[in-house]
N, CA, C and O atoms as CSV, one atom per row, in Angstrom:
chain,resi,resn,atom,element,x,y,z
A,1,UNK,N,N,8.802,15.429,0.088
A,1,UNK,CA,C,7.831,15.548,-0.975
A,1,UNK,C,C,6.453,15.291,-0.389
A,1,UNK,O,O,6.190,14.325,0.327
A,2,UNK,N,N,5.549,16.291,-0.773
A,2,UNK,CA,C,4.656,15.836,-0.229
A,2,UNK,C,C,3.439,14.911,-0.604
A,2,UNK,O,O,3.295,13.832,-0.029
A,3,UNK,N,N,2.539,15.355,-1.601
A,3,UNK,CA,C,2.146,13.724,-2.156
A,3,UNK,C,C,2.542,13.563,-3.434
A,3,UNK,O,O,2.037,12.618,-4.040
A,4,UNK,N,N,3.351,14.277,-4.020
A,4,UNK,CA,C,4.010,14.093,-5.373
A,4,UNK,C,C,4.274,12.313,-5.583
A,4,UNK,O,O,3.927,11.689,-6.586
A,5,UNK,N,N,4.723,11.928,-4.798
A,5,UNK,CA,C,5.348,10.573,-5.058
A,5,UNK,C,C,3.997,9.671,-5.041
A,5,UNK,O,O,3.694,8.914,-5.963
A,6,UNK,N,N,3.374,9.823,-4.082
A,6,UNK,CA,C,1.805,9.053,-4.234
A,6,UNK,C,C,0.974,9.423,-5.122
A,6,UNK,O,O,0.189,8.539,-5.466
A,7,UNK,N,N,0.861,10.443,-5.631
A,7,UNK,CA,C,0.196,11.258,-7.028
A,7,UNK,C,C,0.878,10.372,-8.209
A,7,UNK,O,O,0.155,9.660,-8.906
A,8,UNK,N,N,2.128,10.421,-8.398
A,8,UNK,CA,C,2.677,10.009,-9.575
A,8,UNK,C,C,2.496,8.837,-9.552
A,8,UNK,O,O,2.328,8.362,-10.676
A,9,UNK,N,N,2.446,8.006,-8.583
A,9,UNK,CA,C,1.992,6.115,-8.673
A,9,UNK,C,C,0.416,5.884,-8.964
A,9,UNK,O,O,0.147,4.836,-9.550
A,10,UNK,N,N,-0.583,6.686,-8.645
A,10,UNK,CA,C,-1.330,6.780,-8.508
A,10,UNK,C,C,-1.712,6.979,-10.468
A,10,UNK,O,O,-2.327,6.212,-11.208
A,11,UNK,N,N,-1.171,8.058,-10.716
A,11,UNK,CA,C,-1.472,8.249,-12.125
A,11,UNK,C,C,-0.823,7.073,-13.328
A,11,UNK,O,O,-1.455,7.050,-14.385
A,12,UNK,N,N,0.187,6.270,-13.239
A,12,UNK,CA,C,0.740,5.304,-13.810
A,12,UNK,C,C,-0.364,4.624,-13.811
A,12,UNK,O,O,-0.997,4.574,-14.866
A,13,UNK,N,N,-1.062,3.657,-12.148
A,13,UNK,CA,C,-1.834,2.955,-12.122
A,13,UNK,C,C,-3.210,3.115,-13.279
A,13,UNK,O,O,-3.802,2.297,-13.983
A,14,UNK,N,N,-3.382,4.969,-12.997
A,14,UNK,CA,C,-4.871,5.386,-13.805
A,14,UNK,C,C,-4.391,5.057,-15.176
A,14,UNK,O,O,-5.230,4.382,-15.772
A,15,UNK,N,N,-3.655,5.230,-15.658
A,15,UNK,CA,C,-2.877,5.538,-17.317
A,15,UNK,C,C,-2.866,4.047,-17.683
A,15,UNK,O,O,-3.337,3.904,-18.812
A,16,UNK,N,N,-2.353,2.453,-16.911
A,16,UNK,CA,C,-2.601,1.590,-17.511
A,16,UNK,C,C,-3.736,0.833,-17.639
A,16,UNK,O,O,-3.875,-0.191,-18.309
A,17,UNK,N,N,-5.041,1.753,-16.525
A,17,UNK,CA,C,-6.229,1.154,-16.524
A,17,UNK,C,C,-6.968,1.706,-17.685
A,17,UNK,O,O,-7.934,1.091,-18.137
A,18,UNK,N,N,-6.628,2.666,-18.119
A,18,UNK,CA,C,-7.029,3.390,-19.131
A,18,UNK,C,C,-6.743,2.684,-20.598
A,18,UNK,O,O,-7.457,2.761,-21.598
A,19,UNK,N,N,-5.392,1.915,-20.427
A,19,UNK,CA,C,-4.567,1.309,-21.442
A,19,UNK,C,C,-3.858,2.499,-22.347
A,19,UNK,O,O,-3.865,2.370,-23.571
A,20,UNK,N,N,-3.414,3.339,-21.903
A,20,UNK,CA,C,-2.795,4.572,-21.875
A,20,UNK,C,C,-1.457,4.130,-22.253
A,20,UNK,O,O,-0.781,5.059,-21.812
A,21,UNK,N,N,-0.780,3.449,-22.695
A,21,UNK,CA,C,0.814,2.981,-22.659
A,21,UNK,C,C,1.686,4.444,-22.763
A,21,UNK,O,O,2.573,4.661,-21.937
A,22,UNK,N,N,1.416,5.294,-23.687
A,22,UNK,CA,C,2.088,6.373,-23.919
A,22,UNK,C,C,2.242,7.416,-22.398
A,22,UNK,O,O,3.272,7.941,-21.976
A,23,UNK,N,N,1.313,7.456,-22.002
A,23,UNK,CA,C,0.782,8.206,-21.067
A,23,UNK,C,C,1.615,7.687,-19.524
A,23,UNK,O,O,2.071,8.441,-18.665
A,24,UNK,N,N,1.622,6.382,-19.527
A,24,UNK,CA,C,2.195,5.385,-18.544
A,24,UNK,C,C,3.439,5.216,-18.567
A,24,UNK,O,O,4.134,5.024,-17.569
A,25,UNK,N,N,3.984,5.299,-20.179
A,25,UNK,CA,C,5.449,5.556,-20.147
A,25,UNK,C,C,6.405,6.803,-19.782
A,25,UNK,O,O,7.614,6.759,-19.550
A,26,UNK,N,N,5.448,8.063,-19.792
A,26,UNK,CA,C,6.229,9.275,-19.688
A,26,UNK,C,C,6.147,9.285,-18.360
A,26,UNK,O,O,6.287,10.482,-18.108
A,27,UNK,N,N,5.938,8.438,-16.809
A,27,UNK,CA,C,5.827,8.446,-15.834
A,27,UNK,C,C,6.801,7.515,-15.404
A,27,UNK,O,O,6.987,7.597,-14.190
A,28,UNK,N,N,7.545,6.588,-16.020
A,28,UNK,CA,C,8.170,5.616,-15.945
A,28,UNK,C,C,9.931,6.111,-16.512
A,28,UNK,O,O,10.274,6.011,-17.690
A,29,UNK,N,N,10.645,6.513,-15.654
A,29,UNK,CA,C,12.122,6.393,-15.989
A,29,UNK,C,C,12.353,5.749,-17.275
A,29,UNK,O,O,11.585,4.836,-17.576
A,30,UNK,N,N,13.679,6.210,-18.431
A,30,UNK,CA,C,14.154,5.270,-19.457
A,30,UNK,C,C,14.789,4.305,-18.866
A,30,UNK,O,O,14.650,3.214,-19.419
A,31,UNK,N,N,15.431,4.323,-17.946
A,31,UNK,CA,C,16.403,3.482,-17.307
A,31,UNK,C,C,15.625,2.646,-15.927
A,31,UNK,O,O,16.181,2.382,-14.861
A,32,UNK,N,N,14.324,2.360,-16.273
A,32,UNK,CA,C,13.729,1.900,-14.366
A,32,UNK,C,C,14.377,0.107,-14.780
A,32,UNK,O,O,14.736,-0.490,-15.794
A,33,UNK,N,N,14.244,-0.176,-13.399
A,33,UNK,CA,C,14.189,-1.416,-13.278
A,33,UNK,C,C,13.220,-2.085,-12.706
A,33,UNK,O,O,12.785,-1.596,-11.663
A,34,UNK,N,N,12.687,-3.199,-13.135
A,34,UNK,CA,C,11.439,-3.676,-12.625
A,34,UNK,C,C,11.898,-5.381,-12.031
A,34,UNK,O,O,12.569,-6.134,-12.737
A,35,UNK,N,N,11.392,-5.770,-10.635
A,35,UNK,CA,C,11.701,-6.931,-10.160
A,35,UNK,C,C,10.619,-7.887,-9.350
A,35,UNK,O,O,9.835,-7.712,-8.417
A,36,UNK,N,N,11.059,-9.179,-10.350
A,36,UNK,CA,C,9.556,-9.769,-9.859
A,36,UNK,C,C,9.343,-10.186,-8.464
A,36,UNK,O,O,10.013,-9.816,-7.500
A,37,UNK,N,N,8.512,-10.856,-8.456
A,37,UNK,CA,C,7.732,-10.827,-6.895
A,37,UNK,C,C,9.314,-12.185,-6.911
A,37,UNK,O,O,9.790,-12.621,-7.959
A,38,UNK,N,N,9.838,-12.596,-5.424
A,38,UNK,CA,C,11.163,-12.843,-5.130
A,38,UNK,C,C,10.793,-14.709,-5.459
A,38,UNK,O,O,11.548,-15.561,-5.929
A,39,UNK,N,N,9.632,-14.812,-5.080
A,39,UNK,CA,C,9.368,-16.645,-4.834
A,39,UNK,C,C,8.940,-17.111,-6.667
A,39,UNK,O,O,8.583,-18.258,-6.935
A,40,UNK,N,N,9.031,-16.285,-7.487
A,40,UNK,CA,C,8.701,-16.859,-8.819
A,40,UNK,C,C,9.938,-17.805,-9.112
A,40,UNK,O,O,11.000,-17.785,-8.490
A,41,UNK,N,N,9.632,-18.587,-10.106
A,41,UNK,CA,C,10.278,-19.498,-10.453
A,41,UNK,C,C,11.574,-18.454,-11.528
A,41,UNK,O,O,11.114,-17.422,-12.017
A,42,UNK,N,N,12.509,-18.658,-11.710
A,42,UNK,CA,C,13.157,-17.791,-12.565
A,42,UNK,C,C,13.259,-16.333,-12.921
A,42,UNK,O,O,13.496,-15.885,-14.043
A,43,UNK,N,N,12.937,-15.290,-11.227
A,43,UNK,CA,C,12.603,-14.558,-11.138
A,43,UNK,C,C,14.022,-13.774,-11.731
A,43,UNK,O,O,15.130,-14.264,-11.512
A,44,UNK,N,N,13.863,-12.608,-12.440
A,44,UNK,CA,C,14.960,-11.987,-12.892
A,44,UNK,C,C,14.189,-9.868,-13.164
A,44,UNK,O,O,13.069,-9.475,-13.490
A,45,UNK,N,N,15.431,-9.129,-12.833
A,45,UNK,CA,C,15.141,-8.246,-13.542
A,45,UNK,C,C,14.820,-7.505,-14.877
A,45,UNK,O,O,15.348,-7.951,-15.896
A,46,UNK,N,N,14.007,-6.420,-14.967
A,46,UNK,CA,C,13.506,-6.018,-16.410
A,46,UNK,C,C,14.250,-4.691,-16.187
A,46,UNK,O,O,14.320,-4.016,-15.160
A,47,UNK,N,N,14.750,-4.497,-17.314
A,47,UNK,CA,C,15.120,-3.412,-17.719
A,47,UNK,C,C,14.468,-2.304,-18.567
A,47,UNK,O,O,13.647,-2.642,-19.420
A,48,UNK,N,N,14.775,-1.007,-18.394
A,48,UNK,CA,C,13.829,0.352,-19.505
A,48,UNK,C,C,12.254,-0.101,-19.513
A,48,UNK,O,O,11.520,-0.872,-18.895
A,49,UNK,N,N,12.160,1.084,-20.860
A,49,UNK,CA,C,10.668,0.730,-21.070
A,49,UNK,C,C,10.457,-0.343,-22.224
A,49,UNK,O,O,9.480,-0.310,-22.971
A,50,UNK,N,N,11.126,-0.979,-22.275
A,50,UNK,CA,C,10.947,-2.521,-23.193
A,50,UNK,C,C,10.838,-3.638,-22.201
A,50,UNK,O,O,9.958,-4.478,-22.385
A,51,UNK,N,N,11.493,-3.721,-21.355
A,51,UNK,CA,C,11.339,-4.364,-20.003
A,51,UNK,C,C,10.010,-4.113,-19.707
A,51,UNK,O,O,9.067,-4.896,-19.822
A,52,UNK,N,N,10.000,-3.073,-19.354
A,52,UNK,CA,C,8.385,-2.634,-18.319
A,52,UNK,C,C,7.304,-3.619,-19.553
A,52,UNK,O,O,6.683,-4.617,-19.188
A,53,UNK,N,N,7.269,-3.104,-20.952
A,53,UNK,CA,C,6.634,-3.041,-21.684
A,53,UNK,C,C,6.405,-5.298,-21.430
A,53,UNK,O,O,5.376,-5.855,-21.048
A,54,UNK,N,N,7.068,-5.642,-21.620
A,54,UNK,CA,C,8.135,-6.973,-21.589
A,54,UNK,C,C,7.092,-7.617,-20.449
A,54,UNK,O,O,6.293,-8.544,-20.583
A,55,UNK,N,N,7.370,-6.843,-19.350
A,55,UNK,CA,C,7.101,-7.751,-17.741
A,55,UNK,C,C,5.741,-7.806,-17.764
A,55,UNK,O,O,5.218,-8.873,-17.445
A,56,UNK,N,N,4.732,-6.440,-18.221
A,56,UNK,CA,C,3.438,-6.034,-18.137
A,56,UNK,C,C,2.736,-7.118,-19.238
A,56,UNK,O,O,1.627,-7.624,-19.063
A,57,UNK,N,N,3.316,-7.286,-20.016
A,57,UNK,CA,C,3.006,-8.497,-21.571
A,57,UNK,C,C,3.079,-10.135,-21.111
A,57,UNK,O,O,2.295,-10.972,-21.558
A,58,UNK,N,N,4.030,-10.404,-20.254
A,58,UNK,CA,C,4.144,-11.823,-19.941
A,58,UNK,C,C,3.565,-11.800,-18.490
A,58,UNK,O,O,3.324,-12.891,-17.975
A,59,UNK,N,N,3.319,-10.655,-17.782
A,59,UNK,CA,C,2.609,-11.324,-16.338
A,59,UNK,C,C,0.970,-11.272,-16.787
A,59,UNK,O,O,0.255,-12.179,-16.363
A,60,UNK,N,N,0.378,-10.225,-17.633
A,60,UNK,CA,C,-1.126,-9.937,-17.561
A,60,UNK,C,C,-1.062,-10.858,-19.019
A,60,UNK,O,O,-2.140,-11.322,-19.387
A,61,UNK,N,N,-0.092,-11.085,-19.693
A,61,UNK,CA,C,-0.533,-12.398,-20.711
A,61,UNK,C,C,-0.921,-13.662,-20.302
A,61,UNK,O,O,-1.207,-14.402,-21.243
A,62,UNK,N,N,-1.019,-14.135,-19.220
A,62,UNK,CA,C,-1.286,-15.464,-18.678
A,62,UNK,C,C,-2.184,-15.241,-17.887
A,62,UNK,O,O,-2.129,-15.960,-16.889
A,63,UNK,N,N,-2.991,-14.541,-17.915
A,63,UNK,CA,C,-4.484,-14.428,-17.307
A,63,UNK,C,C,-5.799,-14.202,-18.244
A,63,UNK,O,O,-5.535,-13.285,-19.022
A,64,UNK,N,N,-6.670,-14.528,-18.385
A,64,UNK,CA,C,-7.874,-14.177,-18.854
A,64,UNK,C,C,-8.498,-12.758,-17.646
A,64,UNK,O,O,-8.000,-12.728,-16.520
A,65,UNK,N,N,-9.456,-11.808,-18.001
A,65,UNK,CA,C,-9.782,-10.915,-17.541
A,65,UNK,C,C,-9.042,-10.232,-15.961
A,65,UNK,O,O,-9.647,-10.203,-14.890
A,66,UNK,N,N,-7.690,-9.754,-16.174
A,66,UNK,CA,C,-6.815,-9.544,-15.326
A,66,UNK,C,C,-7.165,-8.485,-15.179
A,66,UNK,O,O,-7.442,-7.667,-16.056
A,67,UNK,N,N,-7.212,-8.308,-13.575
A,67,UNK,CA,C,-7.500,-6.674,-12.974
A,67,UNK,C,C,-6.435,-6.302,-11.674
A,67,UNK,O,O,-5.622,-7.192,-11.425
A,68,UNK,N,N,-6.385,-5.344,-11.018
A,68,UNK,CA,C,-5.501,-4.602,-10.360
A,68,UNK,C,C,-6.009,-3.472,-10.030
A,68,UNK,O,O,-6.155,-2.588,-10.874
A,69,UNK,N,N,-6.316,-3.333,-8.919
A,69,UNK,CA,C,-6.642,-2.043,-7.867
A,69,UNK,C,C,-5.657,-1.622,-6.640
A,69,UNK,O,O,-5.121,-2.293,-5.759
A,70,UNK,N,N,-5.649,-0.859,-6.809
A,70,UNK,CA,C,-4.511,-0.332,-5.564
A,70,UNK,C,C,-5.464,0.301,-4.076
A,70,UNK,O,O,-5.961,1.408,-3.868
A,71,UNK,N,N,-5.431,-0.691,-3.414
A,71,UNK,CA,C,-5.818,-0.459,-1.952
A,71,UNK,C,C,-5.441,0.528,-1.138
A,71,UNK,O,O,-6.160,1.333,-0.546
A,72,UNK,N,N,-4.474,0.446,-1.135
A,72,UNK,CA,C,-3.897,2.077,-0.148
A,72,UNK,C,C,-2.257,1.901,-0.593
A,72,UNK,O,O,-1.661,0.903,-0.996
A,73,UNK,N,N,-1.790,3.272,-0.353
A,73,UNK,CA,C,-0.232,3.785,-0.947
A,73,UNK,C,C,-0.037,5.055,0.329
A,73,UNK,O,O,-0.755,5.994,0.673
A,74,UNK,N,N,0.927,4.686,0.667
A,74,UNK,CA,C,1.999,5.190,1.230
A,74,UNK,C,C,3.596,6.030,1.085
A,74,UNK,O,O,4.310,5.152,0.602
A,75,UNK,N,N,4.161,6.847,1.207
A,75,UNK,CA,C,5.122,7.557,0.819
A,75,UNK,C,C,5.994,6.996,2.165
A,75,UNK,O,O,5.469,6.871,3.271
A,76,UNK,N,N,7.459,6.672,1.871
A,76,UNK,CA,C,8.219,6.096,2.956
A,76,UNK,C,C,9.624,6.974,2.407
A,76,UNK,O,O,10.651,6.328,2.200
A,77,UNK,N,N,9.615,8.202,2.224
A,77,UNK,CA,C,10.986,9.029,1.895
A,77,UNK,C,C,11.162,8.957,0.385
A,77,UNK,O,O,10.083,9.368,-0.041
A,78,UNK,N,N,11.908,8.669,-0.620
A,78,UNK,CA,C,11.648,8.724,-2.021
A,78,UNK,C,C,10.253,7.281,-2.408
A,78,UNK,O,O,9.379,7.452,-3.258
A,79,UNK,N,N,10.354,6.259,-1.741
A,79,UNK,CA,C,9.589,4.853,-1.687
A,79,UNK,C,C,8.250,5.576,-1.622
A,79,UNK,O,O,7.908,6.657,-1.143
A,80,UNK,N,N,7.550,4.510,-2.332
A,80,UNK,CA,C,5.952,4.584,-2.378
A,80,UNK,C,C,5.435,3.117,-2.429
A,80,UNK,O,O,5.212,2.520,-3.482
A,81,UNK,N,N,5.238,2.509,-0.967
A,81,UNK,CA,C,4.649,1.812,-1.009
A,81,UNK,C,C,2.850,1.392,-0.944
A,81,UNK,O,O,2.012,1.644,-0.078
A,82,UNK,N,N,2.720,0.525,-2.500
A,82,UNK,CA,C,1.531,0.105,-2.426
A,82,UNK,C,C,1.026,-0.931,-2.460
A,82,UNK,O,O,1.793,-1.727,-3.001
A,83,UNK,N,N,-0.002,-1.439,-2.127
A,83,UNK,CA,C,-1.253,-2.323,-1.703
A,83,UNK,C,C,-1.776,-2.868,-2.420
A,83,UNK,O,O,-2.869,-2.307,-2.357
A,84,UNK,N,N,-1.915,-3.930,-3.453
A,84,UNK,CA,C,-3.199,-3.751,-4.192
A,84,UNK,C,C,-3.900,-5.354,-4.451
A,84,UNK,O,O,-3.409,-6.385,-3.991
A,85,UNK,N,N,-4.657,-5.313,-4.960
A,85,UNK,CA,C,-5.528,-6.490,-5.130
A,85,UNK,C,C,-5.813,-7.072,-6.795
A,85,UNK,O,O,-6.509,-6.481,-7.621
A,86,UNK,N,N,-5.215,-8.135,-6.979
A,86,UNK,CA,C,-5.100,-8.450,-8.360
A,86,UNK,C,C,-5.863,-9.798,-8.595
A,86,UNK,O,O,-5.670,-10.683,-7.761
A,87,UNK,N,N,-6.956,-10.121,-9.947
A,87,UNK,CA,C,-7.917,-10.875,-9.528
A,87,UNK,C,C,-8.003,-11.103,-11.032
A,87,UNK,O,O,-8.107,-10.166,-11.823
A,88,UNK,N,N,-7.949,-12.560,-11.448
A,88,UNK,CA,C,-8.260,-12.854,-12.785
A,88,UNK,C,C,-8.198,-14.484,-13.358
A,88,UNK,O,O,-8.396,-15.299,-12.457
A,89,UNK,N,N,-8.018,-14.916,-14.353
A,89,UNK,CA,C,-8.358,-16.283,-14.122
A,89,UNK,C,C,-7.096,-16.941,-15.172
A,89,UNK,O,O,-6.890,-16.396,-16.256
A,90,UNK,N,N,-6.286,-18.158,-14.735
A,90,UNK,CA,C,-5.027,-17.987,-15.705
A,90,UNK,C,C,-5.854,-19.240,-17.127
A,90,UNK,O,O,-6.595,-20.217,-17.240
A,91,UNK,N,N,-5.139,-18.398,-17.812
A,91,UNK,CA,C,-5.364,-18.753,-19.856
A,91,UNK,C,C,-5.384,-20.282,-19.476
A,91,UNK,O,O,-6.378,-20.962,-19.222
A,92,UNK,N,N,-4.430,-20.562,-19.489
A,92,UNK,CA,C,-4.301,-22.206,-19.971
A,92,UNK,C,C,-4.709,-23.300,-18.683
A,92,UNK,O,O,-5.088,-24.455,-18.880
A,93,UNK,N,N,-4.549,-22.688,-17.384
A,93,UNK,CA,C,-5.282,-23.629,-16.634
A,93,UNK,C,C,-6.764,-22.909,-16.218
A,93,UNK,O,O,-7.632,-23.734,-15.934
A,94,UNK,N,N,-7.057,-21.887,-16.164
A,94,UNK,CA,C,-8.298,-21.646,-16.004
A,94,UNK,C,C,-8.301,-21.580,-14.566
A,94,UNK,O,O,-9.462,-21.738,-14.190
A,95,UNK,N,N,-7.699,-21.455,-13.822
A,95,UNK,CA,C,-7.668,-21.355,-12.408
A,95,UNK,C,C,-7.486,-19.761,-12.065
A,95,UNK,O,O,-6.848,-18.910,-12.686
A,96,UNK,N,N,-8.285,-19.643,-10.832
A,96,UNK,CA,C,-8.291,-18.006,-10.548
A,96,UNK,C,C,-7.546,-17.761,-9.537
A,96,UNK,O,O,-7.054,-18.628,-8.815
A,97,UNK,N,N,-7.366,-16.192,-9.372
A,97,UNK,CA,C,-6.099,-15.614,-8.718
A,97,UNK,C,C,-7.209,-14.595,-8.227
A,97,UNK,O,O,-8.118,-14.149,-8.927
A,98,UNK,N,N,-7.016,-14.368,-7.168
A,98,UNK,CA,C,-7.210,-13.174,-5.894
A,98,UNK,C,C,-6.487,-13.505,-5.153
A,98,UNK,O,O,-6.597,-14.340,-4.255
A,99,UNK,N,N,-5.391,-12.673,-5.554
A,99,UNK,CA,C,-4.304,-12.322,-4.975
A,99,UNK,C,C,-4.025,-10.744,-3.647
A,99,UNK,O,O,-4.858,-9.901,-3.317
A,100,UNK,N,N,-3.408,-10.802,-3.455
A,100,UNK,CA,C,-2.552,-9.503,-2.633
A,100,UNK,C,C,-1.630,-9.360,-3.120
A,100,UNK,O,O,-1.162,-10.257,-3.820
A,101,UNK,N,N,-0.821,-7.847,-2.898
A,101,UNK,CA,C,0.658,-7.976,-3.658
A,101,UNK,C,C,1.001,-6.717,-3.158
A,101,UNK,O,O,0.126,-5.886,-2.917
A,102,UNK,N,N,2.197,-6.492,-2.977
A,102,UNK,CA,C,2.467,-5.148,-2.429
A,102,UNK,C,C,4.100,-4.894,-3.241
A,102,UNK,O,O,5.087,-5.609,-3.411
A,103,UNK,N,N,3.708,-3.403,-3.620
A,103,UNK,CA,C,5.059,-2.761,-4.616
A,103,UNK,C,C,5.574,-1.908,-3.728
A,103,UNK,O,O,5.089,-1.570,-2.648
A,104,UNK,N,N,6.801,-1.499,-4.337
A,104,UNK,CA,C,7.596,-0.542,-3.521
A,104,UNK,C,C,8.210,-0.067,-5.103
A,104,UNK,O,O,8.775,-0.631,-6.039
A,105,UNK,N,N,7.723,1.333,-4.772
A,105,UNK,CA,C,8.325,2.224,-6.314
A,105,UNK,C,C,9.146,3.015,-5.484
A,105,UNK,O,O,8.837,3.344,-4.338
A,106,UNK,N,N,10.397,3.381,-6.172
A,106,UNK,CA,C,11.459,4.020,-6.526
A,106,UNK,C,C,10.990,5.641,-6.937
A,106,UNK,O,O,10.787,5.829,-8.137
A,107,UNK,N,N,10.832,6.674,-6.115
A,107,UNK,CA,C,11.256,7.655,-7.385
A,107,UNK,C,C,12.028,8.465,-7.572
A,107,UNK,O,O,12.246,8.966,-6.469
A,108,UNK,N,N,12.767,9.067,-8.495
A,108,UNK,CA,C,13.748,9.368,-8.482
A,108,UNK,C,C,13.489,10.378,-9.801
A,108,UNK,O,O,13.267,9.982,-10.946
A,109,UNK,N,N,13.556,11.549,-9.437
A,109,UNK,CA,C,13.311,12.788,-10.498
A,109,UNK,C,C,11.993,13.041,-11.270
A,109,UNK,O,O,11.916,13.326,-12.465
A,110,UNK,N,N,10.861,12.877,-10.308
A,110,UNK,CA,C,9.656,13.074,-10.386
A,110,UNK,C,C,9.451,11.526,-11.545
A,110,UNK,O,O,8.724,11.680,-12.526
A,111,UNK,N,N,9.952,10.502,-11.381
A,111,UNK,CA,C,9.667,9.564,-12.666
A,111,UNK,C,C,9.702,7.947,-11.824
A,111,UNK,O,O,10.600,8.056,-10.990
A,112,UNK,N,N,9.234,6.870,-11.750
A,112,UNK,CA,C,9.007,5.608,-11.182
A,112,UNK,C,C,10.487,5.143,-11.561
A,112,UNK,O,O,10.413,4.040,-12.103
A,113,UNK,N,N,11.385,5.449,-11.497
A,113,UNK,CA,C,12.837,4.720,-11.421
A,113,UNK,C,C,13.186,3.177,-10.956
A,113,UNK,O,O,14.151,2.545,-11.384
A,114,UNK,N,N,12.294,2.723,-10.069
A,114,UNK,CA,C,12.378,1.150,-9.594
A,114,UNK,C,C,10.682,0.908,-9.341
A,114,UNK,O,O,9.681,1.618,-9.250
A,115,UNK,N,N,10.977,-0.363,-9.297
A,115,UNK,CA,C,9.455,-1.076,-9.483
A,115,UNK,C,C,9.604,-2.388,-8.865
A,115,UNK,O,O,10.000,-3.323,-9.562
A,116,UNK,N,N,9.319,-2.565,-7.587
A,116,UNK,CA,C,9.695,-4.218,-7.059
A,116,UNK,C,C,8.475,-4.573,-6.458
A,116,UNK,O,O,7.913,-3.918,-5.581
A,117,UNK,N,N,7.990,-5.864,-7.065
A,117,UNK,CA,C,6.835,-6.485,-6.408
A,117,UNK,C,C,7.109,-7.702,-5.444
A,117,UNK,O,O,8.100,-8.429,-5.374
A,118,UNK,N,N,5.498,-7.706,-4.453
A,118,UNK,CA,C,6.424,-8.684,-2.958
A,118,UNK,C,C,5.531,-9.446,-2.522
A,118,UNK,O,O,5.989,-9.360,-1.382
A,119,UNK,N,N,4.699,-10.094,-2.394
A,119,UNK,CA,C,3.890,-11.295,-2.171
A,119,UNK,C,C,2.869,-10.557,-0.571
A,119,UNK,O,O,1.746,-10.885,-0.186
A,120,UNK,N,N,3.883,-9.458,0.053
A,120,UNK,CA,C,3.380,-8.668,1.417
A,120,UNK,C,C,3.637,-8.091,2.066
A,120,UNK,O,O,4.098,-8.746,3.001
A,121,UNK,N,N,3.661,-7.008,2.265
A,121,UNK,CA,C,3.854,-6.104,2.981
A,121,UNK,C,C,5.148,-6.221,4.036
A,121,UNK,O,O,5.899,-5.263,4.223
A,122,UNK,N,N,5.247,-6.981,4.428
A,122,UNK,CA,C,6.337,-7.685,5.646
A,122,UNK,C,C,7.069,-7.427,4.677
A,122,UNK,O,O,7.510,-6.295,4.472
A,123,UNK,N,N,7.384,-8.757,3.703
A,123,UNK,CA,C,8.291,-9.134,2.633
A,123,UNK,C,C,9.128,-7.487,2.225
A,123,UNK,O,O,10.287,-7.148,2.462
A,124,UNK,N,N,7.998,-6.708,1.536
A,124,UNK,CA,C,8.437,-5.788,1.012
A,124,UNK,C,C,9.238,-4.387,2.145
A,124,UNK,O,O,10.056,-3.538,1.792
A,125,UNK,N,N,8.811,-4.534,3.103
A,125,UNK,CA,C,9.387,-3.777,4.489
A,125,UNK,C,C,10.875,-4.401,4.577
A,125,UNK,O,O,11.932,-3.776,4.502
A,126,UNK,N,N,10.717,-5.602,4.732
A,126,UNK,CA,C,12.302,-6.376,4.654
A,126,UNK,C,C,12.953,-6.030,4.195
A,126,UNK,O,O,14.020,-5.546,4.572
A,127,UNK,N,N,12.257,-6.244,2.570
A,127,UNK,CA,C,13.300,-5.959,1.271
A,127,UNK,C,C,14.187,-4.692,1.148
A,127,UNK,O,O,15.245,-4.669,0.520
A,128,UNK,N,N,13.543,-3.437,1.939
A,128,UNK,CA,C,14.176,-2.285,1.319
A,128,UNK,C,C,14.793,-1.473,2.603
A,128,UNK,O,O,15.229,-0.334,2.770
A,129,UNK,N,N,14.589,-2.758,3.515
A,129,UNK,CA,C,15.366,-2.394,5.187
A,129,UNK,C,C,15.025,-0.964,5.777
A,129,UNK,O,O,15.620,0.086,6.021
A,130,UNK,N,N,13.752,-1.487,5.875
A,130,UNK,CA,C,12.691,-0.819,6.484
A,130,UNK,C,C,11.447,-1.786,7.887
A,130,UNK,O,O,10.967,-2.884,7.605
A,131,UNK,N,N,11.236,-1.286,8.881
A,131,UNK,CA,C,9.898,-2.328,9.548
A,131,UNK,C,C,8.959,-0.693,9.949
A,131,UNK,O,O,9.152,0.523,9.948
A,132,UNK,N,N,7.895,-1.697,10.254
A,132,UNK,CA,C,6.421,-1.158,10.326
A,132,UNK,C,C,6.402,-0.270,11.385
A,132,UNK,O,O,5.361,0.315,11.682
C-alpha cells in the first residue's frame, strides 16, 4: 500500500482535531481494539466504537486544554507507526504533561482495526516484534 495507510491515520487525527466524531468514526473499524500505553495503572483493552468513544472520554477527560500533534508516521507493512506530542494540564492536580507517545495502528480493510499506544518508539518496535 502505498500511502493509503498513512493517509487514513493522518485523516482520523484531522477529523478528531476538528471534533468530527462522525467523520473519525467511519475511519475506525466496528470491531477495533484500542490498548493503553502498557505502564498505566489498570491498563486494559477497549473495545468497538464505544470503547474508542470510552478511551478518548476518560484519557482527554483528565486534562484541562489537551492537545496532540502527530510528528512523523510511518507505514511498516499493514502498521502505521506514529509519533506524536501530547501537551496539556491535568483537571484535578493541575500539573502539566508534555509528553511523547508513539501508536502503532492496525489496518485492516482500508479502516484503523487496532490502536496501541507506547510511552516510545523502542517500546512500540518491541511490542509488535519489529526493531529499527
Amino acid at each position: 500500500m502505498s500511502r493509503e495507510n498513512l493517509e487514513l491515520v493522518q485523516a482520523a487525527f484531522d477529523a478528531y482535531s476538528r471534533g468530527d466524531e462522525p467523520a473519525l468514526l467511519e475511519l475506525v473499524a466496528a470491531d477495533v481494539v484500542i490498548t493503553q500505553f502498557p505502564e498505566q495503572v489498570d491498563v486494559r483493552d477497549y473495545h468497538g466504537h464505544e470503547g474508542f468513544r470510552q478511551v478518548m472520554t476518560e484519557w482527554i477527560g483528565s486534562w484541562d486544554d489537551w492537545s496532540i500533534e502527530i510528528l512523523g508516521a510511518r507505514e511498516l507493512g499493514d502498521l502505521v507507526l506514529a509519533t506524536a506530542r501530547q501537551q496539556g494540564r491535568g483537571v484535578a492536580s493541575g500539573a502539566p504533561i508534555d509528553a511523547w507517545a508513539t501508536f502503532v495502528f492496525t489496518v485492516r480493510e482500508g479502516l484503523i482495526a487496532r490502536w496501541q499506544m507506547f510511552s516510545s518508539e523502542e517500546q512500540a518496535l518491541h511490542a509488535v516484534g519489529l526493531s529499527e
